[in-house]
PyMOL Python script that loads the backbone (N, CA, C, O; Angstrom):
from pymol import cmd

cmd.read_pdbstr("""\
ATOM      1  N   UNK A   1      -2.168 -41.094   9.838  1.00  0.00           N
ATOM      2  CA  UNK A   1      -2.050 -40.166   8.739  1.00  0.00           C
ATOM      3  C   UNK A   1      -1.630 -38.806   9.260  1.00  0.00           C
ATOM      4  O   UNK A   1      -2.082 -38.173  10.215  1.00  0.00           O
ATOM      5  N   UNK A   2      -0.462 -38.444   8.236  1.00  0.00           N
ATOM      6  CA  UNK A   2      -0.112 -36.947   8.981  1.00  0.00           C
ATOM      7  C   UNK A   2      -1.302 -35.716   8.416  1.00  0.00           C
ATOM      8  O   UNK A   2      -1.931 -35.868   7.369  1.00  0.00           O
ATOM      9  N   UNK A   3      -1.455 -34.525   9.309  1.00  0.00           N
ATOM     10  CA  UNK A   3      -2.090 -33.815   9.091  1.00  0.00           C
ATOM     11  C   UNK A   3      -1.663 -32.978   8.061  1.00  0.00           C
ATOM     12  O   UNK A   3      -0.447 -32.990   7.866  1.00  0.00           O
ATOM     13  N   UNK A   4      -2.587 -31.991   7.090  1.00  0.00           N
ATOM     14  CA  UNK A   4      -1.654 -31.611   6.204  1.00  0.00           C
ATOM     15  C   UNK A   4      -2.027 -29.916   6.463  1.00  0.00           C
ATOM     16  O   UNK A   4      -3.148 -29.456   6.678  1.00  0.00           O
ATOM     17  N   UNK A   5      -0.826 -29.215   6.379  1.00  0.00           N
ATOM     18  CA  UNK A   5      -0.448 -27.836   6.801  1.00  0.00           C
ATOM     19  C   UNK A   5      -1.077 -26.864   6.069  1.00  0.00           C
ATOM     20  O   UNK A   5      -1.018 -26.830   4.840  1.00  0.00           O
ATOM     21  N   UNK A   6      -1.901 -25.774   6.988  1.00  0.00           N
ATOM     22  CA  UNK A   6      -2.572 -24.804   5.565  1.00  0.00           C
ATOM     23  C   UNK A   6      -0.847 -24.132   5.359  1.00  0.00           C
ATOM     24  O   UNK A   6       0.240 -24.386   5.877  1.00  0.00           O
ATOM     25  N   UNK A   7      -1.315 -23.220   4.366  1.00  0.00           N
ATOM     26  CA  UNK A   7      -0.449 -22.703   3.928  1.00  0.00           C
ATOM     27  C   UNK A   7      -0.412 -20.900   4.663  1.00  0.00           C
ATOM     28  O   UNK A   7      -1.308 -20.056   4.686  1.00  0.00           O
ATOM     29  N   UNK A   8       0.747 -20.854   5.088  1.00  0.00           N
ATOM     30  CA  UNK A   8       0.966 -19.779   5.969  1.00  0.00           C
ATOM     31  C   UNK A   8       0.487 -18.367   5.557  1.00  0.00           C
ATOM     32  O   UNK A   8      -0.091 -18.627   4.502  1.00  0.00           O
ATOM     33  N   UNK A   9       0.379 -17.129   5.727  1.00  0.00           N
ATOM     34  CA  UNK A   9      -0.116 -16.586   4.806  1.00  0.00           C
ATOM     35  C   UNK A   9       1.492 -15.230   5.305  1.00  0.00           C
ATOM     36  O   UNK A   9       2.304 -15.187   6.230  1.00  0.00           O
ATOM     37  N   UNK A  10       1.309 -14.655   4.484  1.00  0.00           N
ATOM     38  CA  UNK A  10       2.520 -13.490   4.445  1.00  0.00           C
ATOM     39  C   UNK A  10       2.231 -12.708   5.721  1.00  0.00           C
ATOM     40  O   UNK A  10       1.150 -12.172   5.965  1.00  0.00           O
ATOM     41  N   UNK A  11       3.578 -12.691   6.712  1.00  0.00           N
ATOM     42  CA  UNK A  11       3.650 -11.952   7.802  1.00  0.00           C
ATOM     43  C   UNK A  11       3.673 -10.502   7.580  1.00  0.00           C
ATOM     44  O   UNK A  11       4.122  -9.994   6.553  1.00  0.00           O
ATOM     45  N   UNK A  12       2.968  -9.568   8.985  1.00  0.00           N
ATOM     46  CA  UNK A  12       2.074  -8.433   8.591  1.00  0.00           C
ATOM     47  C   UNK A  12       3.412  -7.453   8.272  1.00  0.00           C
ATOM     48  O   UNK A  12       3.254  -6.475   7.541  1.00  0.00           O
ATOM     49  N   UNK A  13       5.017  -7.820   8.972  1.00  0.00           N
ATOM     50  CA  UNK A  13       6.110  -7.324   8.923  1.00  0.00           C
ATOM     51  C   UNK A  13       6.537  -7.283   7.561  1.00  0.00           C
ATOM     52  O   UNK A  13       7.639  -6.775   7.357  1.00  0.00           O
ATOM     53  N   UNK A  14       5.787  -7.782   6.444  1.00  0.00           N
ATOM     54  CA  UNK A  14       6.589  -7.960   5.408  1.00  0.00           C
ATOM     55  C   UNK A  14       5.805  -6.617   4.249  1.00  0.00           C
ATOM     56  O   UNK A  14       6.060  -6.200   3.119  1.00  0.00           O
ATOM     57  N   UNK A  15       4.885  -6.347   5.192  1.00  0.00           N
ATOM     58  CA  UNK A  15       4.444  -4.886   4.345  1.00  0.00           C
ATOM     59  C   UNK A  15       4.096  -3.842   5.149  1.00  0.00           C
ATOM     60  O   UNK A  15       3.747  -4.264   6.252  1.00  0.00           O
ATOM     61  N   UNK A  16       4.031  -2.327   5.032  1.00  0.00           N
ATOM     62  CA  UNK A  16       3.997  -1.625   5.862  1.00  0.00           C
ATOM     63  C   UNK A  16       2.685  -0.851   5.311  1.00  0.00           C
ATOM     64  O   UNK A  16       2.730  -0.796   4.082  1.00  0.00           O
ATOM     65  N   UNK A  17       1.300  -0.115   5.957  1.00  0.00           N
ATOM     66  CA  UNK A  17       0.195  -0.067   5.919  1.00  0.00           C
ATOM     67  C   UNK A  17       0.189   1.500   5.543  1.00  0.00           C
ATOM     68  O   UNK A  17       0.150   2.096   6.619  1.00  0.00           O
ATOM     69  N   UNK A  18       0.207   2.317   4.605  1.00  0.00           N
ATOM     70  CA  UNK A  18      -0.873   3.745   4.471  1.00  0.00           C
ATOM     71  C   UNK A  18      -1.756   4.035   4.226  1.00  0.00           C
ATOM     72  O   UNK A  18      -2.497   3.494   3.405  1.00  0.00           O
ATOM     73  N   UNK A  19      -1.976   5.047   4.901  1.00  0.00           N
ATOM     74  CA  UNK A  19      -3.583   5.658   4.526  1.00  0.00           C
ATOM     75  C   UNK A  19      -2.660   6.676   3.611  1.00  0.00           C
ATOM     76  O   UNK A  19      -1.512   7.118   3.664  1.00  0.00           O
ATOM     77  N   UNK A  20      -4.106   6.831   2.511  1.00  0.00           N
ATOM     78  CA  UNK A  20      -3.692   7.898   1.135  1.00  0.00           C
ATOM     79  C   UNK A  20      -5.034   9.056   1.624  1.00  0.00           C
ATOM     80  O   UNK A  20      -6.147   9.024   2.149  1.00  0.00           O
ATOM     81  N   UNK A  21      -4.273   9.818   1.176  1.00  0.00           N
ATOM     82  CA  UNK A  21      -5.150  11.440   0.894  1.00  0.00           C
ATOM     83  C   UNK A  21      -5.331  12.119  -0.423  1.00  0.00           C
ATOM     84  O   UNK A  21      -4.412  12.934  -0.507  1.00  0.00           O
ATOM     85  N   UNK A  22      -6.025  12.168  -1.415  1.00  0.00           N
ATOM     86  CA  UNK A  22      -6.042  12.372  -2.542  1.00  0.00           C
ATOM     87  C   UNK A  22      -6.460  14.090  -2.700  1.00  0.00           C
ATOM     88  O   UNK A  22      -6.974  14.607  -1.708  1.00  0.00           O
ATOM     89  N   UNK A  23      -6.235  14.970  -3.962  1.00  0.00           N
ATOM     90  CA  UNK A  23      -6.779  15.957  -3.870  1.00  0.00           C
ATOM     91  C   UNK A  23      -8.236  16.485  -3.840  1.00  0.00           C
ATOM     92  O   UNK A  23      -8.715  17.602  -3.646  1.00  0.00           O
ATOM     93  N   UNK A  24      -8.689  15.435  -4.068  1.00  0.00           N
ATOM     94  CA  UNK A  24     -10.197  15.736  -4.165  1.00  0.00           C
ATOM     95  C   UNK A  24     -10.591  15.467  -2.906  1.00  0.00           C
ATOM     96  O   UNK A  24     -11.764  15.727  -2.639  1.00  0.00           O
ATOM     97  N   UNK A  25      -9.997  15.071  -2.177  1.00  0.00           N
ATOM     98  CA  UNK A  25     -10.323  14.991  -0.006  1.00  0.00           C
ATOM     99  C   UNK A  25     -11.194  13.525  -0.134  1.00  0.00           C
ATOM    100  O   UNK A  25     -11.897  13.265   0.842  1.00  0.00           O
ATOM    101  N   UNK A  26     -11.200  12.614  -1.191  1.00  0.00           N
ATOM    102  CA  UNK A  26     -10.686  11.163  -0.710  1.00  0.00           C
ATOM    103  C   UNK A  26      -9.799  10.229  -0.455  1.00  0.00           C
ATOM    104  O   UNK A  26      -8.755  10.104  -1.095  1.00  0.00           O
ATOM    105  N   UNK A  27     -10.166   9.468   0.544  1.00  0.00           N
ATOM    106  CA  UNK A  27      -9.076   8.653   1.596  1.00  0.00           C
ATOM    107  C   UNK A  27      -9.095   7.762   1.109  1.00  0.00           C
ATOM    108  O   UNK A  27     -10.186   7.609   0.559  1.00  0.00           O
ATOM    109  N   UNK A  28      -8.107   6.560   0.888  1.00  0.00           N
ATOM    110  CA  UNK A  28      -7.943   5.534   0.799  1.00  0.00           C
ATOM    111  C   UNK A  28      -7.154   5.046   2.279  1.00  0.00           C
ATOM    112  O   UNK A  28      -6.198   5.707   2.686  1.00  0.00           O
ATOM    113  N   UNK A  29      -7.559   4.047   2.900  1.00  0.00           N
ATOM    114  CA  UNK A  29      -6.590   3.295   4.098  1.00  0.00           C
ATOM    115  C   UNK A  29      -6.263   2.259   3.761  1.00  0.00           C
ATOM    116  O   UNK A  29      -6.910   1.554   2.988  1.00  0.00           O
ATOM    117  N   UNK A  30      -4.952   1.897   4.391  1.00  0.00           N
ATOM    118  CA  UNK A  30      -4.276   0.890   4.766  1.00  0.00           C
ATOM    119  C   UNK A  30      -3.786   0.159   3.084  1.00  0.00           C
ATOM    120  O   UNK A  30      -4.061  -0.971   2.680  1.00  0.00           O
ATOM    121  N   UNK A  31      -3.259   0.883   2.600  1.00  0.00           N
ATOM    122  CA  UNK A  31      -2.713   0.388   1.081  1.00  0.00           C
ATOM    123  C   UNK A  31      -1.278  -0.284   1.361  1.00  0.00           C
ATOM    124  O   UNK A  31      -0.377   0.243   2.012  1.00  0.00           O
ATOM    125  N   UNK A  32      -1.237  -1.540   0.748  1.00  0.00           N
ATOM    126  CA  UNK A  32      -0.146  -2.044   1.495  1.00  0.00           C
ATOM    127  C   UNK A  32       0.881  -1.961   0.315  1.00  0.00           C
ATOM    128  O   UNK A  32       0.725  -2.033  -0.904  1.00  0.00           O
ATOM    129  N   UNK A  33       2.410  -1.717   1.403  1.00  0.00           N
ATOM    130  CA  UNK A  33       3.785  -1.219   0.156  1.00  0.00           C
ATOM    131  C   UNK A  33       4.674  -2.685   0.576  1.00  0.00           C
ATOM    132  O   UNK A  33       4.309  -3.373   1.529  1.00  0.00           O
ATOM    133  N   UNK A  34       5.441  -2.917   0.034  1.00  0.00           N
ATOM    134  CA  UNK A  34       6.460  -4.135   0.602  1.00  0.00           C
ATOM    135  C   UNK A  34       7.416  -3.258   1.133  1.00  0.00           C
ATOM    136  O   UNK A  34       7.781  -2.242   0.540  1.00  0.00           O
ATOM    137  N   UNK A  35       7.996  -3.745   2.647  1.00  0.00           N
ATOM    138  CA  UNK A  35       8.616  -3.252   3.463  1.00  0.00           C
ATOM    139  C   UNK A  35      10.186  -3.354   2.654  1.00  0.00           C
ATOM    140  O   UNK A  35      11.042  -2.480   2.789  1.00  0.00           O
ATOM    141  N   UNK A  36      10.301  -4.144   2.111  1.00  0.00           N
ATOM    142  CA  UNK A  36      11.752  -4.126   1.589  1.00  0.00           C
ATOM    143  C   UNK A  36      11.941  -3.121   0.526  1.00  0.00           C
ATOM    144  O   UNK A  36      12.931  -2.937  -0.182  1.00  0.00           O
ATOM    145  N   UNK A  37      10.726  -2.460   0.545  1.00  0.00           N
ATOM    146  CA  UNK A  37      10.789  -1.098  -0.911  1.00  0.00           C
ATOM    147  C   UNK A  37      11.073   0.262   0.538  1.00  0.00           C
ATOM    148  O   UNK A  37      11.220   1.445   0.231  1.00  0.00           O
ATOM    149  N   UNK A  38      11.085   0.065   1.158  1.00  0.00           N
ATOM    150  CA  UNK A  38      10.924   1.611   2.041  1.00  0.00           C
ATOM    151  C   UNK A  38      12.486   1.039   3.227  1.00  0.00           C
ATOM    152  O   UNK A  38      12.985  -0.046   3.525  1.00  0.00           O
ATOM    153  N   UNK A  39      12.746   2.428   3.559  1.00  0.00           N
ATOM    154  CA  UNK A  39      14.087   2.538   4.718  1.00  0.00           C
ATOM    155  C   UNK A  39      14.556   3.295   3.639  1.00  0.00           C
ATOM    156  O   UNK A  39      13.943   3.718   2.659  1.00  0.00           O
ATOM    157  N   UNK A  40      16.099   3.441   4.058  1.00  0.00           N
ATOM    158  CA  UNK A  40      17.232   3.999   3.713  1.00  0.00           C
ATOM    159  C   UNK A  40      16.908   5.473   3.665  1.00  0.00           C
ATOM    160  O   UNK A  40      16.196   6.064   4.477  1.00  0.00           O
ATOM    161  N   UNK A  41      17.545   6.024   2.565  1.00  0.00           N
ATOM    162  CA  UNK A  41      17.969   7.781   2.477  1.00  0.00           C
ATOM    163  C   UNK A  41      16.528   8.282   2.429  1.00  0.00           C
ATOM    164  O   UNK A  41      16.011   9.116   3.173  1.00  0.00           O
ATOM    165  N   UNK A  42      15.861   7.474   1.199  1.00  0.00           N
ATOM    166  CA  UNK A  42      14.570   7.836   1.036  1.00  0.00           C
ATOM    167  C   UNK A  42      13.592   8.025   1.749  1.00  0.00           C
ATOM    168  O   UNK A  42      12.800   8.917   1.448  1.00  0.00           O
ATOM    169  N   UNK A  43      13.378   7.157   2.987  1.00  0.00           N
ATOM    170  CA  UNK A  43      12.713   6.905   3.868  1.00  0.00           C
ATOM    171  C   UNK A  43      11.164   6.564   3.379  1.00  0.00           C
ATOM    172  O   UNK A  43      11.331   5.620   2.607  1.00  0.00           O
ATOM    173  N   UNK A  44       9.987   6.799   3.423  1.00  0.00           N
ATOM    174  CA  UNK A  44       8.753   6.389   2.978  1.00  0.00           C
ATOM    175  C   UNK A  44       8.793   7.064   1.766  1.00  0.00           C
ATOM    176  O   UNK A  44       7.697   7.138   1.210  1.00  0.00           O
ATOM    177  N   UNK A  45       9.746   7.587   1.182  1.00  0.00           N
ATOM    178  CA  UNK A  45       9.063   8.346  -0.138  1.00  0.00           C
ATOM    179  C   UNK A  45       8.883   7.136  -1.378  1.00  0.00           C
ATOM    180  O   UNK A  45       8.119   7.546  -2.251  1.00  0.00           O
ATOM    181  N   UNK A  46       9.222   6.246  -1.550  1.00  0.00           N
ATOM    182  CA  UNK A  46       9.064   5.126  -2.621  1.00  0.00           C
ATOM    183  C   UNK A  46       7.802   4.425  -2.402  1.00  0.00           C
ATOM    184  O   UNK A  46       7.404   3.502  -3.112  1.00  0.00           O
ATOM    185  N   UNK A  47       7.163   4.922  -1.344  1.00  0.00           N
ATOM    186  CA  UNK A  47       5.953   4.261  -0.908  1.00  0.00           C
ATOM    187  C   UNK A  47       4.822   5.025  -2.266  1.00  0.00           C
ATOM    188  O   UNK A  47       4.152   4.376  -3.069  1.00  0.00           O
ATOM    189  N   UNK A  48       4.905   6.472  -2.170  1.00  0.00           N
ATOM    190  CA  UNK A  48       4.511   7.376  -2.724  1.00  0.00           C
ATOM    191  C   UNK A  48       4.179   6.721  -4.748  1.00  0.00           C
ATOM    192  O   UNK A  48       3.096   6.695  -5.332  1.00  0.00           O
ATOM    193  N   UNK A  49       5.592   6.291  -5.306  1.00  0.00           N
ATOM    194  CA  UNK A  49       5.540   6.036  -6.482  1.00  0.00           C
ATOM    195  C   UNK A  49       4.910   4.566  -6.832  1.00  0.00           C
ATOM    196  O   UNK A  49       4.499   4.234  -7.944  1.00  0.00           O
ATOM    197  N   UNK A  50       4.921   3.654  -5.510  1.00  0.00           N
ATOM    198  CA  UNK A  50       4.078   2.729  -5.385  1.00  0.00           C
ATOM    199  C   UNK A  50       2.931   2.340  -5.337  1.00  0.00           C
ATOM    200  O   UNK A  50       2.413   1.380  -5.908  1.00  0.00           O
ATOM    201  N   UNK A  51       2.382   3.288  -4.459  1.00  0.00           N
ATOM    202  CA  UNK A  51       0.761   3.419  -4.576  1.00  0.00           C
ATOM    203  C   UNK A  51       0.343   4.391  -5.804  1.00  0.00           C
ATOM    204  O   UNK A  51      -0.821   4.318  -6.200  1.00  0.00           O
ATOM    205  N   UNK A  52       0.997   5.055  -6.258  1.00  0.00           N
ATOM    206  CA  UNK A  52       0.808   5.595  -7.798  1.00  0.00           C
ATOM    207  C   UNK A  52       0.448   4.589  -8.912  1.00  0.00           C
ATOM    208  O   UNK A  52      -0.531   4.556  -9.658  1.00  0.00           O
ATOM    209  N   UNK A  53       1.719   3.629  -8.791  1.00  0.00           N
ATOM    210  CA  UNK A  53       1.465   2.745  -9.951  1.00  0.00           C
ATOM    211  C   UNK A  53       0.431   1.551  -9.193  1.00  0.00           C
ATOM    212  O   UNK A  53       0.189   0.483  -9.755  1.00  0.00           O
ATOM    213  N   UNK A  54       0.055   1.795  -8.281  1.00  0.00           N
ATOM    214  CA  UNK A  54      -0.825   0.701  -7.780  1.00  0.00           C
ATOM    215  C   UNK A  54      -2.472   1.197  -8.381  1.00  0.00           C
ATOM    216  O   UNK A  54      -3.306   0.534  -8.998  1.00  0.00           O
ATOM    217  N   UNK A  55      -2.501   2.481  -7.954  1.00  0.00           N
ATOM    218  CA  UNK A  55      -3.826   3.452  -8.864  1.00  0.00           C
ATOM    219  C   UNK A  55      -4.031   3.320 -10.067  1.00  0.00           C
ATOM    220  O   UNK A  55      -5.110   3.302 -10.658  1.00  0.00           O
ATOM    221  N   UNK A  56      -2.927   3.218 -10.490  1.00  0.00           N
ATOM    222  CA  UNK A  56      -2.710   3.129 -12.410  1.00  0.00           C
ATOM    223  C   UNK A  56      -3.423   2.231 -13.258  1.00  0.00           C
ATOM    224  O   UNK A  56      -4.095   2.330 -14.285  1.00  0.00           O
ATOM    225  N   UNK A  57      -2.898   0.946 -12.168  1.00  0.00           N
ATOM    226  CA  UNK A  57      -3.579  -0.323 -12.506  1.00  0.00           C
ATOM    227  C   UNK A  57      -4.519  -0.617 -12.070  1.00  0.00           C
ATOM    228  O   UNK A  57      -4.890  -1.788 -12.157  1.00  0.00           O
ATOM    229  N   UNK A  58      -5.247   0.312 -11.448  1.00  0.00           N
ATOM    230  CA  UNK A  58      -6.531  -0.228 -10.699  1.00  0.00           C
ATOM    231  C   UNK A  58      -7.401   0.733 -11.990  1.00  0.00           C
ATOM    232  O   UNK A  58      -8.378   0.214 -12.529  1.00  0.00           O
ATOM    233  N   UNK A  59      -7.000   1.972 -12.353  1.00  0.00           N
ATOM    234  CA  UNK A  59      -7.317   2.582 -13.117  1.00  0.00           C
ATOM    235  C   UNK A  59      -7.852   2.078 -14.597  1.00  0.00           C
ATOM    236  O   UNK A  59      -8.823   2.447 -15.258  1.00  0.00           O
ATOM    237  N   UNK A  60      -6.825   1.083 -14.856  1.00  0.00           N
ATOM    238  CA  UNK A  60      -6.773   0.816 -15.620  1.00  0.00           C
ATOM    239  C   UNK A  60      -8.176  -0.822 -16.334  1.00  0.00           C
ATOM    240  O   UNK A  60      -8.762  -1.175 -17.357  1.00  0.00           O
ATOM    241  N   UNK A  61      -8.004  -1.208 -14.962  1.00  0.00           N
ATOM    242  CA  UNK A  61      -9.159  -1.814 -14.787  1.00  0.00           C
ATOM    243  C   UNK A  61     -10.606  -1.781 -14.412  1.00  0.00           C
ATOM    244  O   UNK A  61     -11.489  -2.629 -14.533  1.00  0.00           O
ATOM    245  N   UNK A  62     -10.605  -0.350 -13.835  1.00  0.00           N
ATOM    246  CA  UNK A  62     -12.075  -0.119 -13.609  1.00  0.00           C
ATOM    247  C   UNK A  62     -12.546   1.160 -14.178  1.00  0.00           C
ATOM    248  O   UNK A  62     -13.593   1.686 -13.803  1.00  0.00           O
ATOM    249  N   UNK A  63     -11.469   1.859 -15.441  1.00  0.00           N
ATOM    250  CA  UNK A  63     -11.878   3.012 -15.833  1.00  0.00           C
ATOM    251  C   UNK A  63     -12.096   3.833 -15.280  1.00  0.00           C
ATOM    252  O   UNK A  63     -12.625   4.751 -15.907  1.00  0.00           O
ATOM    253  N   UNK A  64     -11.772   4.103 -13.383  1.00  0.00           N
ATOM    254  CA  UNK A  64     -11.902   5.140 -12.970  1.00  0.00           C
ATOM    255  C   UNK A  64     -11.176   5.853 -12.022  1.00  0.00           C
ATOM    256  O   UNK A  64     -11.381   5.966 -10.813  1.00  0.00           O
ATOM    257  N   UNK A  65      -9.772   6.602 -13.152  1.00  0.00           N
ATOM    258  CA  UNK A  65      -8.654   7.058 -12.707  1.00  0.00           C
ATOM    259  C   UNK A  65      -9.144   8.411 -11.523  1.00  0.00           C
ATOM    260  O   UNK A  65     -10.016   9.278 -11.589  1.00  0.00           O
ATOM    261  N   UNK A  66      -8.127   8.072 -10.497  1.00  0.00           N
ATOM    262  CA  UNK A  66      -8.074   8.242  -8.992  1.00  0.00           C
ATOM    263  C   UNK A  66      -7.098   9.922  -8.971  1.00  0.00           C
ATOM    264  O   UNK A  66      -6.339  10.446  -9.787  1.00  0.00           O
ATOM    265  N   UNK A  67      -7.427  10.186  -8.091  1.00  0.00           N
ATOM    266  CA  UNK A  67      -6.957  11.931  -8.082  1.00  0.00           C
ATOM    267  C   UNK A  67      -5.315  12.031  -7.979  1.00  0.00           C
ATOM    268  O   UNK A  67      -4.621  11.015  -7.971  1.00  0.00           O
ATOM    269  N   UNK A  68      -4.958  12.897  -7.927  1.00  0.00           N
ATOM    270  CA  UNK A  68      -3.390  13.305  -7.446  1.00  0.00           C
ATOM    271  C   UNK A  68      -2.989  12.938  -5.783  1.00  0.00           C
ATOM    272  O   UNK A  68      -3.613  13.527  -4.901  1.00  0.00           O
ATOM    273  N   UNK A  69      -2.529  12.507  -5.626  1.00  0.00           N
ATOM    274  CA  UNK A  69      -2.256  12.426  -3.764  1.00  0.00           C
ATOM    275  C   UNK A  69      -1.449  13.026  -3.294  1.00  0.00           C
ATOM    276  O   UNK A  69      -0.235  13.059  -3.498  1.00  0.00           O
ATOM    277  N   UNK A  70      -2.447  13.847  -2.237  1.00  0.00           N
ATOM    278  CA  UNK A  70      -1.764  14.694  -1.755  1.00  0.00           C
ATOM    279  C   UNK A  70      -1.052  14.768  -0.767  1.00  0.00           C
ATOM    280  O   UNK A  70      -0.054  15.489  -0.761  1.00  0.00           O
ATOM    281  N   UNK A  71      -1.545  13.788   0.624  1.00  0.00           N
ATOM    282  CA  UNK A  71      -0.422  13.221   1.395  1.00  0.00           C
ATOM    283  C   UNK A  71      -0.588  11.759   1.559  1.00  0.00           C
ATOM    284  O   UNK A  71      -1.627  11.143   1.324  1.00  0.00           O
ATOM    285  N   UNK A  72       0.592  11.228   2.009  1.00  0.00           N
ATOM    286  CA  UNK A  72       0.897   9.198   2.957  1.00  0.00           C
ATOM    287  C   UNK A  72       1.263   9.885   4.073  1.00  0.00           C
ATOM    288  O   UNK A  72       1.972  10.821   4.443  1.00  0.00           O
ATOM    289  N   UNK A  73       0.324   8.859   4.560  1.00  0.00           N
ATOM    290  CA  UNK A  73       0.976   8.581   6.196  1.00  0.00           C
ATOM    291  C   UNK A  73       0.995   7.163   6.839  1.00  0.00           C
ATOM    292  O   UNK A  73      -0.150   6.718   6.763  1.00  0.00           O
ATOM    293  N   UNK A  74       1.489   6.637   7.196  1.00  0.00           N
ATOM    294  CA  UNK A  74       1.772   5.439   7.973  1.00  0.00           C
ATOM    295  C   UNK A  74       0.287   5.252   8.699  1.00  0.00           C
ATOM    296  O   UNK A  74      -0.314   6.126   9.324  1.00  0.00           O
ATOM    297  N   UNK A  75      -0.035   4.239   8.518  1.00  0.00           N
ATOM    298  CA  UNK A  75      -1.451   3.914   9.220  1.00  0.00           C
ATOM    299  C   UNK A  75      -1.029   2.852  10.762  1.00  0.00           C
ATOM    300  O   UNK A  75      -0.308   1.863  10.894  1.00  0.00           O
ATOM    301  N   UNK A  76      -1.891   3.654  11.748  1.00  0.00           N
ATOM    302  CA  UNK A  76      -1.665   3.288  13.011  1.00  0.00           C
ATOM    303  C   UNK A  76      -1.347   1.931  12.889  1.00  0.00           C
ATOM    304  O   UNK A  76      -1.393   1.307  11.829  1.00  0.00           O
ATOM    305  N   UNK A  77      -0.897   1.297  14.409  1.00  0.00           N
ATOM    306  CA  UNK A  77      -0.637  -0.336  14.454  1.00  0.00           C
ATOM    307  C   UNK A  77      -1.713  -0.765  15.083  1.00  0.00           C
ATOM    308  O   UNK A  77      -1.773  -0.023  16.064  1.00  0.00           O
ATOM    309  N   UNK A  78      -2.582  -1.484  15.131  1.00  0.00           N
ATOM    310  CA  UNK A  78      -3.675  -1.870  15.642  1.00  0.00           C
ATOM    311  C   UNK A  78      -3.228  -2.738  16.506  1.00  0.00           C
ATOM    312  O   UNK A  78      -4.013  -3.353  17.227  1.00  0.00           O
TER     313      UNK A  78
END
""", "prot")
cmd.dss("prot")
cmd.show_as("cartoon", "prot")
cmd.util.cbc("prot")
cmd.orient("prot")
């Protein structure tokens, strides 16, 4: 009997990791963006409108909308 294959899980290359800084001086880490949304002219700034609408909907589900962010930064590579 052949063995049967788990199922692979999404390579870590296929998303790129920030830590968020909000105005109220809470952190969120390692919020993940899809790498095929970031490069070009823009460079990380689409990351920015991503984790926005990622808040939105989290917002939206736990009733407890999240501050303005004030900076992204790329979270180290471990």
């Amino acid at each position: 009997m052949g063995r049967s294959s788990k199922p692979k899980s999404k390579s870590v290359s296929e998303f790129v990791l920030f830590d968020v800084l909000y105005d109220d001086g809470s952190r969120s880490s390692n919020r993940r963006v899809p790498s095929s949304e970031l490069g070009g002219l823009d460079g990380d700034e689409p990351a920015r409108a991503i984790i926005e609408a990622q808040d939105r909907e989290i917002a939206a589900m736990s009733g407890n909308p999240r501050g303005r962010i004030k900076s992204l930064t790329r979270s180290p590579i471990r």
